[in-house]
C-alpha positions in Angstrom: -29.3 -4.0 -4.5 -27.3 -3.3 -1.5 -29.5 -3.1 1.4 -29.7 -1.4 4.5 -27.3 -3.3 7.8 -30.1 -3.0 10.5 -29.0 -3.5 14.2 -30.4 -7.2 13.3 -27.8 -7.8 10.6 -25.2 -6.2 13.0 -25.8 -8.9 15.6 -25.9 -11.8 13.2 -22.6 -10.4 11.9 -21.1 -10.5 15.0 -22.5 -14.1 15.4 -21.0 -14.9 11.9 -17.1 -13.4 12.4 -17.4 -13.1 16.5 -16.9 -9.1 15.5 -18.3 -6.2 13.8 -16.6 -5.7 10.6 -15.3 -2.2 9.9 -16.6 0.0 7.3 -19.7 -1.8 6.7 -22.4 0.6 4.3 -25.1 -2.1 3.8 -25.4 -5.5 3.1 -24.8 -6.6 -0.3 -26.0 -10.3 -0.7 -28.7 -12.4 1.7 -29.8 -15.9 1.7 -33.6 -16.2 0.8 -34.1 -16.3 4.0 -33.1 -12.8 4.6 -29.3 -14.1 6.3 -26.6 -12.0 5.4 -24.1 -13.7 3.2 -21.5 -10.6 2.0 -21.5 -7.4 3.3 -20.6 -4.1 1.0 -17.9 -1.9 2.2 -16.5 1.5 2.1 -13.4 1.8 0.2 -11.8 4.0 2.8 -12.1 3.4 6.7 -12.7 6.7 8.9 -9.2 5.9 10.0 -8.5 6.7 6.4 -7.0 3.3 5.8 -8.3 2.3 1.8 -10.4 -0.7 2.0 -10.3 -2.8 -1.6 -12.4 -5.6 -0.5 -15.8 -4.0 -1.3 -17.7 -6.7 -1.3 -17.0 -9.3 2.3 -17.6 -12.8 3.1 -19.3 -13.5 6.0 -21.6 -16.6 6.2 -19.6 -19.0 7.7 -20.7 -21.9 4.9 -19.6 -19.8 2.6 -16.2 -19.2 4.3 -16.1 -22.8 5.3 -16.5 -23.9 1.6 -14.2 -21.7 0.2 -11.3 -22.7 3.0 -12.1 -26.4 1.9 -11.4 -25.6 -2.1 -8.8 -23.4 -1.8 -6.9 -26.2 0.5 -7.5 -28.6 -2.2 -5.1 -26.5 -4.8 -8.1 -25.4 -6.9 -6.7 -22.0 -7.2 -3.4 -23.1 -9.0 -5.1 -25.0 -11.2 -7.8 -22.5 -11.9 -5.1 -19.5 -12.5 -3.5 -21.6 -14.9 -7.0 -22.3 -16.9 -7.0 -18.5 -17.3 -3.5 -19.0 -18.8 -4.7 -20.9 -21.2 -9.1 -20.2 -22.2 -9.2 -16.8 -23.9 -12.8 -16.3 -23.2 -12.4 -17.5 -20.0 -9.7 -14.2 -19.4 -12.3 -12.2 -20.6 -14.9 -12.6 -19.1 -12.7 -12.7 -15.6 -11.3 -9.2 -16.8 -15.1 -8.1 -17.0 -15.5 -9.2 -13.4 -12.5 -7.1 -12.3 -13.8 -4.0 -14.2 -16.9 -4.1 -12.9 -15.7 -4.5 -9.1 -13.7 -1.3 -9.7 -16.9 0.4 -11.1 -19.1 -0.8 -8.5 -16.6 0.6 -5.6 -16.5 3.7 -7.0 -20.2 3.8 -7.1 -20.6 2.4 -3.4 -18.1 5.2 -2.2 -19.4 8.4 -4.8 -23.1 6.7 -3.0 -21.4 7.7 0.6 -19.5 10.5 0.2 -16.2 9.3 0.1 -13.8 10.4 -3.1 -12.8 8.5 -5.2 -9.5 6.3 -3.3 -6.7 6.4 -5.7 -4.4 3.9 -3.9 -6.8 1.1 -4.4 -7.9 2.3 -8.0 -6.2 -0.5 -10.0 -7.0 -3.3 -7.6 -10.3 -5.3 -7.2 -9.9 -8.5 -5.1 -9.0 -12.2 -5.1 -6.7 -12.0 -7.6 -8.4 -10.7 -10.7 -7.6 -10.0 -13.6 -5.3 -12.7 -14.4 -5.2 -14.9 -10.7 -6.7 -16.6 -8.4 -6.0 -16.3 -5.0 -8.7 -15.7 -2.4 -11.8 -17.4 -3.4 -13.4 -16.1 -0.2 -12.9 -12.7 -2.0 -14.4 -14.1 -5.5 -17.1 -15.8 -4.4 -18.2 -12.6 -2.3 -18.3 -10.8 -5.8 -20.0 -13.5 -7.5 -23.0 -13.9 -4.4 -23.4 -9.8 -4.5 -22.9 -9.2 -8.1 -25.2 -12.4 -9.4 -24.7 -15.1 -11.8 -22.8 -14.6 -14.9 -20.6 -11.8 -13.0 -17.6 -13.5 -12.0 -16.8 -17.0 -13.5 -14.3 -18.4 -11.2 -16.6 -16.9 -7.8 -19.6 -18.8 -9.4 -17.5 -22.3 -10.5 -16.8 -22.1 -6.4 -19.9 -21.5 -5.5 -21.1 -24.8 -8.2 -18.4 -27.0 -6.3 -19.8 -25.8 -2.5 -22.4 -28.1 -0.3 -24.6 -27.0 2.6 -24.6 -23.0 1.5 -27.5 -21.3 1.9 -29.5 -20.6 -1.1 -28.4 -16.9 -2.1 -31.5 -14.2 -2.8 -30.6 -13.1 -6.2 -30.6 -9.3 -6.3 -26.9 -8.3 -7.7 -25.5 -5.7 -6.0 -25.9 -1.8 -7.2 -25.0 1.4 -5.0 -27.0 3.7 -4.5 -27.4 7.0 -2.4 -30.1 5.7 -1.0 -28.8 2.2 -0.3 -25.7 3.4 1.2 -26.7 4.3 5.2 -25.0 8.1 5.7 -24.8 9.2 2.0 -24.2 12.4 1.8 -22.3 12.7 5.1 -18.4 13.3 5.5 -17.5 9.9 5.5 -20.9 7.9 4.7 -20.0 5.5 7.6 -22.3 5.9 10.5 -23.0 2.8 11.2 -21.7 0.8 14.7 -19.4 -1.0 12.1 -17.1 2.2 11.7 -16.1 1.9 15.6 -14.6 -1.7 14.9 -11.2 -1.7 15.5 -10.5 -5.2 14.6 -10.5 -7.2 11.1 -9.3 -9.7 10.3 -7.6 -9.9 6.7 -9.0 -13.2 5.8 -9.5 -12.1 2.7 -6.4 -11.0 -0.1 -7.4 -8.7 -2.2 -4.4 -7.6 -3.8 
């Protein structure tokens, strides 16, 4: 369940990226310890800019760990294996249908219609690459286990992570802070100008 970015989260955010990341709506996995890991996203900015990373790495272990395989060449190898493993494909062309679905939920949840330049494009890669793993293992962390096979191999090849809370990710109107408004981003993280594009999602 995507929860609620309190002025808490908001400050440890900051701590995590040294900024407020734009178009925050909630926060869509935590540590057990309550420590935002990924936050949810709209899919359009107020500046009207599309957004398709819905779902955004921020812990820095997580970022750190996911820097560390891609710069070993994991991701070449990886994309090849999905080449090559039919069910493997498949069940990465799941993952990229049900980021689309869950984006369109998450911005239907705060008002925003439906953003067709981004329609046809999840993150990371998917459905037949591999090239952001920050991006991937942000899916796999909100989603839950069993959601996106090549975020959750990562995530079994990472060391010193925090242990994720296990509550995949759903939108709701009530989870989403602003539903129902214009634009369904009230939060301080719509007045960001800055972010960084860290993560491909093309």
């Amino acid at each position: 369940m995507i929860t609620e970015c309190t002025e808490a989260d908001f400050a440890t955010l900051k701590e995590q990226l040294g900024r407020i990341p734009r178009g925050v709506v909630g926060i869509a996995a935590r540590s057990t310890t309550g420590e935002p890991l990924v936050v949810a996203t709209a899919p359009r900015l107020e500046d009207g800019t599309p957004f398709p990373t819905t779902f955004y790495l921020t812990h820095p272990a997580y970022v750190a760990e996911s820097s560390r395989l891609e710069a070993a060449g994991i991701m070449a190898e990886w994309t090849a294996e999905l080449g090559a493993d039919d069910e493997l494909a498949a069940a990465y062309a799941r993952a990229h249908d049900s980021y689309l679905a869950v984006r369109s939920e998450i911005g239907r949840a705060a008002g925003i219609a439906e953003v067709e330049e981004i329609a046809d494009f999840s993150a990371g890669g998917m459905p037949t690459r591999v090239k952001c793993l920050h991006a991937l293992v942000g899916h796999a962390l909100a989603a839950g286990p069993g959601a996106n096979p090549i975020g959750d191999r990562a995530i079994g090849l990472m060391t010193d992570v925090p242990t994720p809370a296990v509550t995949p990710a759903e939108a709701t109107a009530e989870s989403i802070p602003g539903a129902g408004s214009e634009t369904g981003q009230g939060s301080p993280a719509a007045a960001s100008s800055a972010d960084a594009a860290s993560q491909t999602t093309d």
